[in-house]
N, C-alpha and C positions, 0 to 999 in steps of 0.2 A: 601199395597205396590203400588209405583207407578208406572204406566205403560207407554208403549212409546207413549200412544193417551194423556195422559195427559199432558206429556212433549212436545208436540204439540201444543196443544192447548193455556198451558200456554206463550208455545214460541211467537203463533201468537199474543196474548194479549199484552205481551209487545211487540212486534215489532210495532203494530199498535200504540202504544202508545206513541211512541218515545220520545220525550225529558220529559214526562210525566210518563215513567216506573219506575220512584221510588216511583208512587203512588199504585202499584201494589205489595205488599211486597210478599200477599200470592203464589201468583203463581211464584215468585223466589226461597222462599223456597222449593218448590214441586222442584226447581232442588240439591238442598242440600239433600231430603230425597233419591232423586234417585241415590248418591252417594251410600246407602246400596240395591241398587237392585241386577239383572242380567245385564250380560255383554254388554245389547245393552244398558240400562238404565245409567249407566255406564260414556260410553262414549259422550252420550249425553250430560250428568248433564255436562260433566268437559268442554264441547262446550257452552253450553248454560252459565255457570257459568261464563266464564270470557267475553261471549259477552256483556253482562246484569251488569259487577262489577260494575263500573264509577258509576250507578243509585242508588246503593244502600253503600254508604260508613257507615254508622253504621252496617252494615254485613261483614264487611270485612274483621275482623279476625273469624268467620264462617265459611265465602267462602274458605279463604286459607287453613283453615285446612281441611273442605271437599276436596280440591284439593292436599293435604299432602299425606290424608287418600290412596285418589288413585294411589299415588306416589308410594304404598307399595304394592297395590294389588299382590292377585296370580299372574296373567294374564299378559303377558309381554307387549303386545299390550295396554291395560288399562296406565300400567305405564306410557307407551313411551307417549300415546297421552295427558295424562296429563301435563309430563315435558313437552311436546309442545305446549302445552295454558299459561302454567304459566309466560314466558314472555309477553305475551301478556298481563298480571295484571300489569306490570311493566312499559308497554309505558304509562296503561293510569294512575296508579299512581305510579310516582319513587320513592316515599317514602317506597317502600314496597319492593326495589331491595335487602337492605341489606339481611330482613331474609328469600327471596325466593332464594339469593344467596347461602346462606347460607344453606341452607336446599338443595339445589340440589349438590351443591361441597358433601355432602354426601353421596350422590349417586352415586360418583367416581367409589366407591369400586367397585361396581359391577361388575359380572363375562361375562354377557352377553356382546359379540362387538358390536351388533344392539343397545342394551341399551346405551350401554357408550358413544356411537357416539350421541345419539340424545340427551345426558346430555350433551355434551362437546358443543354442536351446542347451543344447549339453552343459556349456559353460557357463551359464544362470542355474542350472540344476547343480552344479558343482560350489556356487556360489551361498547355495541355499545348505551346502553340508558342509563346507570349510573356507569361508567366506576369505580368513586372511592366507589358507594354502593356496589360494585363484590366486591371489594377488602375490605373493609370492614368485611363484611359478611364474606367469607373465612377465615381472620385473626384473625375474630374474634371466630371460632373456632379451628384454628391453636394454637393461643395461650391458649386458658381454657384446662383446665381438666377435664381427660374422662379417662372412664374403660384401660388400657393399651392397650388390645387387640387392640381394634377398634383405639386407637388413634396411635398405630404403621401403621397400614394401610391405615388407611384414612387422616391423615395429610401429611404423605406421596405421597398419589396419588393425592391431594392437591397440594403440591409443585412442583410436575411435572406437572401437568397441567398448572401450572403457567410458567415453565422453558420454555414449547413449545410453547405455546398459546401467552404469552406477545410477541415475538419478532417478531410473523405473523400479532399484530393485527395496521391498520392503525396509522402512526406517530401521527395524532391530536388527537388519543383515549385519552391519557393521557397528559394531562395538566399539567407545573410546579407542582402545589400545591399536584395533585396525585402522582408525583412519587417521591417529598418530603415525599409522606406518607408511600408510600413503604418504602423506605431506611428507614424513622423509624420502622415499624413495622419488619423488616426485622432483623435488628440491634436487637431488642427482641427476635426473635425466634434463635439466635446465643447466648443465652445465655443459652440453653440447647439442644442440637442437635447431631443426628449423623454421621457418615462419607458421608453419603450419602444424608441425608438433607443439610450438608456443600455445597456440589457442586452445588446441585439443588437452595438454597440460592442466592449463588454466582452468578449461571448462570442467577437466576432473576433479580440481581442486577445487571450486564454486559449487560442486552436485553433493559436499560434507557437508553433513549438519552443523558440525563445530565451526565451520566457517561461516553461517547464517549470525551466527552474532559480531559485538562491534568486536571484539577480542580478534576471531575470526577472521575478519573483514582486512582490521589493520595487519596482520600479519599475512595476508595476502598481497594488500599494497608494498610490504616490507618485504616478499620475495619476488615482484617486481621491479624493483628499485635494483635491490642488487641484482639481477639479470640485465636490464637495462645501463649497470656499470658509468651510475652518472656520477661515480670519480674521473673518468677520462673526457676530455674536452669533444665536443660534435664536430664530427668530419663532417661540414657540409658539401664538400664535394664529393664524398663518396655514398653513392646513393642506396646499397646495404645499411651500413651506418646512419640515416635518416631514416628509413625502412623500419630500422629495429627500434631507434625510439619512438619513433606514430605508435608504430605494436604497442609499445610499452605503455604510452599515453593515452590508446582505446581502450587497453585492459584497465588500465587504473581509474579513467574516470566515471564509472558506473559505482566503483567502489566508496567512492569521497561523499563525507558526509561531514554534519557539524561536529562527531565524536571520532570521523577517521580523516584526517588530513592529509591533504599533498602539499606539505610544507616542501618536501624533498625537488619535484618533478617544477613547482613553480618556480621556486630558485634557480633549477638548472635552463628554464626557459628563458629566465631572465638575463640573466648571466652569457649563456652559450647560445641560446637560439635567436635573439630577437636582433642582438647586432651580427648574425649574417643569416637573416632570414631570405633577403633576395639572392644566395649564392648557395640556397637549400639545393641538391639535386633530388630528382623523384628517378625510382625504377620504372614507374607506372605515367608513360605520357600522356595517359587521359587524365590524368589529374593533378592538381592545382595544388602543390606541394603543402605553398607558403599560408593560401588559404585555413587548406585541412591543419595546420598544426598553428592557427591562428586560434580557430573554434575548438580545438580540443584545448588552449592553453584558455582561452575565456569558459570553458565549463569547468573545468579544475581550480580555476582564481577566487571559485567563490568559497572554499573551503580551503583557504593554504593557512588557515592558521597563523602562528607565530612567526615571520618570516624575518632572517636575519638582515642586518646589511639592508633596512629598510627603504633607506632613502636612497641610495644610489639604484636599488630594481624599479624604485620607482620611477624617477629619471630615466631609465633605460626602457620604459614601456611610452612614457612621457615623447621621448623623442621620437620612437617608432610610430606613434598616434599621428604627431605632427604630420609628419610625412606623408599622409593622406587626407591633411585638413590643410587645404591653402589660406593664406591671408588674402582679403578683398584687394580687388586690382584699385591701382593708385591713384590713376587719372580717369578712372571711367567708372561708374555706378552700373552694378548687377540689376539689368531689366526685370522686371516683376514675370515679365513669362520667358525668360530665359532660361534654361535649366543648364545648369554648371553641372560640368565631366569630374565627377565623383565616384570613388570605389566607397559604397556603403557597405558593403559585406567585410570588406574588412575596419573602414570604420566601426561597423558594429561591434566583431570581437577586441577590438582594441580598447574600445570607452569601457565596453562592462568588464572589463578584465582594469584596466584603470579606476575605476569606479569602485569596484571591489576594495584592490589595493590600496588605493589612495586612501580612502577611509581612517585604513591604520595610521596614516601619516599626513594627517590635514593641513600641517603646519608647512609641508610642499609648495601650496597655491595661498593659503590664508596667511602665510610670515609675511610684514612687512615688508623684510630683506626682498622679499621675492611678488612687490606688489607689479614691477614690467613683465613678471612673465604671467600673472596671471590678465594684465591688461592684453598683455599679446593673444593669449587663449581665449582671453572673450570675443576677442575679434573674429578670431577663428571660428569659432562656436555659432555667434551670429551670423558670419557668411557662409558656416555651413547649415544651420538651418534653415536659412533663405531658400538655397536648392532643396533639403529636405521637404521644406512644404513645398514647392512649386510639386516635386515630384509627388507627394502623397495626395494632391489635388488633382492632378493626371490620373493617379491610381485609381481613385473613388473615383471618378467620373468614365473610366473604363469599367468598374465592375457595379455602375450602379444601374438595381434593380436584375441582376444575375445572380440565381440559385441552383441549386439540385447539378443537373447535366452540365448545366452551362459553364460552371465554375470546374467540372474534373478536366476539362480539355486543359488540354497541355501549353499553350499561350494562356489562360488565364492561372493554371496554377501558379505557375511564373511573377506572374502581377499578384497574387494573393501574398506568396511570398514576400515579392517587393516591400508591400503594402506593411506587411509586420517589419522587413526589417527600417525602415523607415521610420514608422513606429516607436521602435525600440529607439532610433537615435534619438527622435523627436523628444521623449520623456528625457530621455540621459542629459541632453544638453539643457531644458530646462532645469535639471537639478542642479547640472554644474553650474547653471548660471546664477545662484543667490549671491550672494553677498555675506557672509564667505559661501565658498561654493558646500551645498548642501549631498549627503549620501544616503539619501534616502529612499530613492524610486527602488522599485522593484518590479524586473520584469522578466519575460521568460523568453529567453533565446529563439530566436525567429526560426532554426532548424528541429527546435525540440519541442515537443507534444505541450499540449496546455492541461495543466491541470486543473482543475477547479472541484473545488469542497463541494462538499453537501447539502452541506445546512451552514447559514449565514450568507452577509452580505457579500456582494460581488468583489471581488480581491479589485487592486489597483493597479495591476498588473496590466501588460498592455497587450491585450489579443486583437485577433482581424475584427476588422470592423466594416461595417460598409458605408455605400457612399451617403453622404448628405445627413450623416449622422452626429457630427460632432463639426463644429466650426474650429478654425485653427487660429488659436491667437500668435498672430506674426511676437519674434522674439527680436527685442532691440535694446539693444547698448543703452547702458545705465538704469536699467530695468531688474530689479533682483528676483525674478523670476518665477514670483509667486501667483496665482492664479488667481481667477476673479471670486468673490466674496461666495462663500458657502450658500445656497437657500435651503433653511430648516422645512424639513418636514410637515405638512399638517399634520396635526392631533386625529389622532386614531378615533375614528368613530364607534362609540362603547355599541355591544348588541343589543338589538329590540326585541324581544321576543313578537311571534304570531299573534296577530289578533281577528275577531271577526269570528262570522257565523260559524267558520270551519271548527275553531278553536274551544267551542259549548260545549264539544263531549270529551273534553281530556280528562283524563287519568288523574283524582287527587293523590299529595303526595306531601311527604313531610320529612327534611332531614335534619342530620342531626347537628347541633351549632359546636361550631369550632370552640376547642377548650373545651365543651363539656361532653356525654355519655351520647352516645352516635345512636338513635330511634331508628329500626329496622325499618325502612321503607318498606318491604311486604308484610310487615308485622301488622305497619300501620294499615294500609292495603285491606289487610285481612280481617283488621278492625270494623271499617268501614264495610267492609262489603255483607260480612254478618251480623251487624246491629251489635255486635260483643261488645261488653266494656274493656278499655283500653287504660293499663293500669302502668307507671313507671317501674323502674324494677326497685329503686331503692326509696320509697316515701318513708319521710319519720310518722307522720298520722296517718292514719286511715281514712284521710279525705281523699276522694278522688276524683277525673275528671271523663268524663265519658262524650266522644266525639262523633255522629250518628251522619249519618248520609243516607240519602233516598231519591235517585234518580238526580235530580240538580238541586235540591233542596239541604242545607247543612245545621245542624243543629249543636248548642251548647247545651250537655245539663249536668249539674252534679256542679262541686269545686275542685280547685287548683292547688295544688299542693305544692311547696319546699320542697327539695331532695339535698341529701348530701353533696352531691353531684354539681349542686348547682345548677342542677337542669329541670326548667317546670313544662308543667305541661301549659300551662301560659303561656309561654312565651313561643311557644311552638305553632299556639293557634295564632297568636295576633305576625307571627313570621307568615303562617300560612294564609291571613288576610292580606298583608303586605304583595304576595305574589300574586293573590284573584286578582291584587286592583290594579296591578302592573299587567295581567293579562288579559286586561279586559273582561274578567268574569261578574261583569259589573251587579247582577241580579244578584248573584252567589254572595260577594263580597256583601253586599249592603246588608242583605240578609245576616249573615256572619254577624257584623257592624252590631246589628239589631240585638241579637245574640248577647252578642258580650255588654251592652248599654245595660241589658236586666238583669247582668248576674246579680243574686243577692246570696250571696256566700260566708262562708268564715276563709275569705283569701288571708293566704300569708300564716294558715294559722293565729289568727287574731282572735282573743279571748270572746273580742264582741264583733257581729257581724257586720259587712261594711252595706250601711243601705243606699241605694243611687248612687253605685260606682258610677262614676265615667270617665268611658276612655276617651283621649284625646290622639286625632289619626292624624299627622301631616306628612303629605305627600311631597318631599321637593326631589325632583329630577330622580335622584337613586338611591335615596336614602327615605328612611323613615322610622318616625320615633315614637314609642307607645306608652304613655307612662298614665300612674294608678297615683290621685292627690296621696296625701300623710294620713294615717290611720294612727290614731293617736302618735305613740313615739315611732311606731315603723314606717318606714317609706321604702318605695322600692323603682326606679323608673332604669327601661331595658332601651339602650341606643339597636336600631337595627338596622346594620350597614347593609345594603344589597351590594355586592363586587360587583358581582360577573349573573345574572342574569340567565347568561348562556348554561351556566350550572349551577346556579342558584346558590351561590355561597356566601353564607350570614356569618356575621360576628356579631358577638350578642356581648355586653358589659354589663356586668348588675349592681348597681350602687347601694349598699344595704347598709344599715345601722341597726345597731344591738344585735347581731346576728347568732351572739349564744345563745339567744333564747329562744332557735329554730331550731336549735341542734341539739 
């Protein structure tokens, strides 16, 4: 028997030996007989065993199964520190990932959570060196045959390992080629599976990146279909057979979108489900077969696409509808507080699922040929909104004025519910009721979460509402269905800016007019606050215009110059007068005013100067215009639009004539 001074000594021999340790076979061995020692023996071997593999590759399937062996031991601590060496065989050769993968996914089963946790650690660190030998290894005892027993449990906790583990581990784990190999091997284990390998399947297939697009998407809905074998007619008496299509129709309608279709899944609802929906069997007596495969056929109907054999699924949703919408009794009028015995929940899935469909095929209800059956459907419509509103007015007056707590108790959730799907019918039947019948509402399924945008107005959609909020306009025969007259909006009240004593010491400011060369607001700033002259950057002359401030005091001197730019420094002051008088800087402003009445200048560049300019100011509401008479053949007059106030944004127009001879 080998003892721990052995396994010492042999250890220092090869350590000393280093790249040279494969000339030492015997003293490696001595760690494979220590696989049958005691516990401390043990532990060692399975330390020593994988520091030393890399030296000795003709041992190699030796090593591994001495490192199996320990895999199995009594000893929980033996097992565990073995599964923790054995990746380490793997970094230094990956060729051996598949059937140490393979051999530890076995070890799933395991009952102990210390155990299963340091299996599940090994097998993402295995994942992280030979990402497609993990998956290998696994599938490739996923798919063989094994005793029943062990392969009901362990290809199972197989699958889930895979369901949790793929979607946590880093995007670059799996490469194209690997998760091409999934989806094959994936696709093989769907050819013999149970309701609960289904999902876990599925859910592997859903955690690929490649599947995240519409590519993706439809080819997921395309290995559902064929799993779901909707070539073969629906047993409805056999409640397997019903079982396996719901699966198939929870899978597939998270998928359905305007780019991936359940053209396939709605045809075969029409065709095989709807005429022997009441002879559905369920395995599950808590639940309401005909219902669940009512709402999963109305969330798939809104994307089925191009659907064949149009008009006959139509008909066959058509009469299923009927069947829960009575015609008005014959000799007797529906009292106004009567409430008529209605199944709304599946009214609901049957109109939006009709509503959808019908769309494509409007000539159904609106052909002539077919004007008795759309008179028969109004009737129906109208005696079934009757009760819908009796019922939505019951609703709103149980939940009116209840918020917060009030509404999670369990009898009001109930009535919240009601309340939408009610709703929902309420909209549907006015649409259908135009003349011809209209497909236009849109609304979001009483069972499924409401969305709502961001930004924009409120959708039309029909969410909970509370009571006393909306009046219900009763819907009645020969009525085409349209609602009362729009009222427009008032007009937006434009911004005022601040006025008043607070408003005396703001900040002057000057920006730069749309279309032309933008004036640094701190430049100006900067101007002003050290008495500096203030020069454009592009003048043709050398005239220029200098803008002085002093406590609240503003000063013009100098003149105004042309720029290439088309931007003067005129038109920047009299912008800047326009805003004092809009801000109430009335002392400022007039002053300013005063200012520009005595330029005596050569404005414009004119050979002669202009003497007693004046400006003319008119204020109307938000606008204002500044203009300079004719100076011999030159004229110049500036529109200046104030927008927005709130940011002070001008447009400035210059109407010039002979303007070469500025330039």
């Amino acid at each position: 028997m080998v003892t721990v001074e052995q396994l010492y000594k042999a250890f220092g021999v090869l350590a000393d030996a280093k790249d040279k340790a494969g000339e030492h076979e015997a003293e490696y061995r001595l760690f494979m007989e220590a696989v049958k020692g005691s516990q401390g023996e043990k532990r060692l071997a399975s330390q020593f065993l994988t520091r030393f593999f890399k030296h000795f590759p003709g041992l190699a399937r030796e090593t591994i199964n001495a490192l199996f062996d320990l895999c199995e031991d009594a000893d929980v601590n033996i097992r565990k520190q073995a599964i923790k060496d054995l990746p380490t065989l793997c970094r230094m050769c990956p060729q051996h990932t598949v059937q140490i993968a393979e051999a530890l996914s076995q070890l799933l089963a395991s009952d102990d959570p210390s155990e299963l946790g340091v299996i599940q650690s090994s097998l993402v660190t295995l994942f992280t060196i030979n990402a497609k030998g993990v998956l290998e290894g696994m599938f490739q005892y996923i798919l063989g045959e094994h005793d029943a027993e062990d392969e009901e449990n362990i290809r199972e906790k197989m699958l889930m390992f895979l369901t949790h583990k793929l979607k946590t581990l880093p995007e670059d784990t799996l490469d194209k080629d690997t998760e091409d190999f999934v989806v094959t091997q994936c696709k093989k284990v769907l050819d013999d599976v149970t309701k609960d390998e289904f999902i876990a399947v599925m859910e592997i297939l859903r955690s690929l990146r490649s599947m995240s697009t519409v590519q993706g998407r439809q080819q997921l809905v395309d290995i559902v279909t064929e799993w779901a074998e909707l070539d073969k007619p629906l047993e409805a008496s056999d409640p397997d057979s019903v079982d396996r299509f719901l699966q198939a129709l929870k899978t597939t309608a998270p998928l359905v979108s305007k780019n991936v279709h359940s053209k396939a899944f709605t045809g075969y609802i029409c065709d095989h489900a709807l005429p022997v929906l009441d002879q559905l069997a369920s395995a599950d007596p808590d639940m309401n077969v005909q219902l669940e495969m009512l709402k999963l056929f109305a969330e798939i109907s809104e994307h089925a696409g191009e659907l064949e054999n149009l008009d006959s699924r139509v008909e066959n949703i058509y009469k299923r509808l009927l069947e829960y919408m009575p015609l008005p009794p014959e000799n007797e009028e529906l009292s106004a507080t009567e409430e008529p015995k209605l199944k709304f929940s599946f009214v609901e899935c049957l109109m939006f699922a009709f509503h959808q469909i019908a769309r494509r095929c409007p000539q159904f209800l609106a052909d002539e040929a077919n004007a008795e059956r759309l008179k028969d459907f109004k009737l129906r419509l109208q005696y079934f909104a009757r009760g819908v509103q009796v019922y939505i007015k019951q609703l709103r007056a149980a939940l009116q004025g209840k918020s917060g707590d009030a509404l999670r108790t369990e009898e009001n959730k109930i009535k919240v519910v009601a309340l939408k799907i009610t709703s929902n019918i309420n909209t549907l039947i006015k649409d259908l009721f135009h003349s011809p019948p209209a497909y236009k509402a849109s609304i979001t399924l009483s069972w499924k979460p409401v969305t709502t945008k961001v930004a924009g107005p409120a959708q039309s959609t029909t969410t909970q509402q509370t009571a006393g909020q909306k009046r219900i306009t009763p819907i009645t025969y020969g009525s085409n269905g349209s609602g009362p007259k729009k009222i427009h909006k008032e007009d937006k009240v434009l911004y005022s800016p601040p006025g008043g004593k607070f408003s005396q010491k703001a900040g002057s400011f000057i920006l730069g007019l749309l279309g032309c060369e933008k004036i640094r607001e701190s430049k100006v700033k900067e101007t002003f606050s050290s008495y500096k002259t203030y020069e454009e950057d592009k003048p043709v002359g050398r005239r220029k215009v200098s803008l002085m401030q002093s406590g609240g005091e503003m000063r013009l001197e100098g003149w105004g110059c042309l720029f290439k730019t088309t931007s003067c420094t005129f038109s920047c002051l009299c912008t800047r007068l326009c805003c004092l008088l809009r801000s109430s800087f009335t002392c400022m402003a007039m002053e300013l005013l005063e200012k520009l009445r005595q330029v005596r200048s050569y404005y414009f560049l004119t050979k002669a100067p202009v003497s007693d300019s004046v400006v003319n100011v008119f204020l109307q509401s938000h606008t204002a215009q500044l203009s300079c008479p004719s100076v011999g053949e030159y004229t110049c007059m500036a529109s200046v639009n104030i927008v927005n106030l709130g940011n002070v944004a001008q447009e400035v127009t210059w109407n010039m004539r002979n303007t070469a001879e500025f330039t």
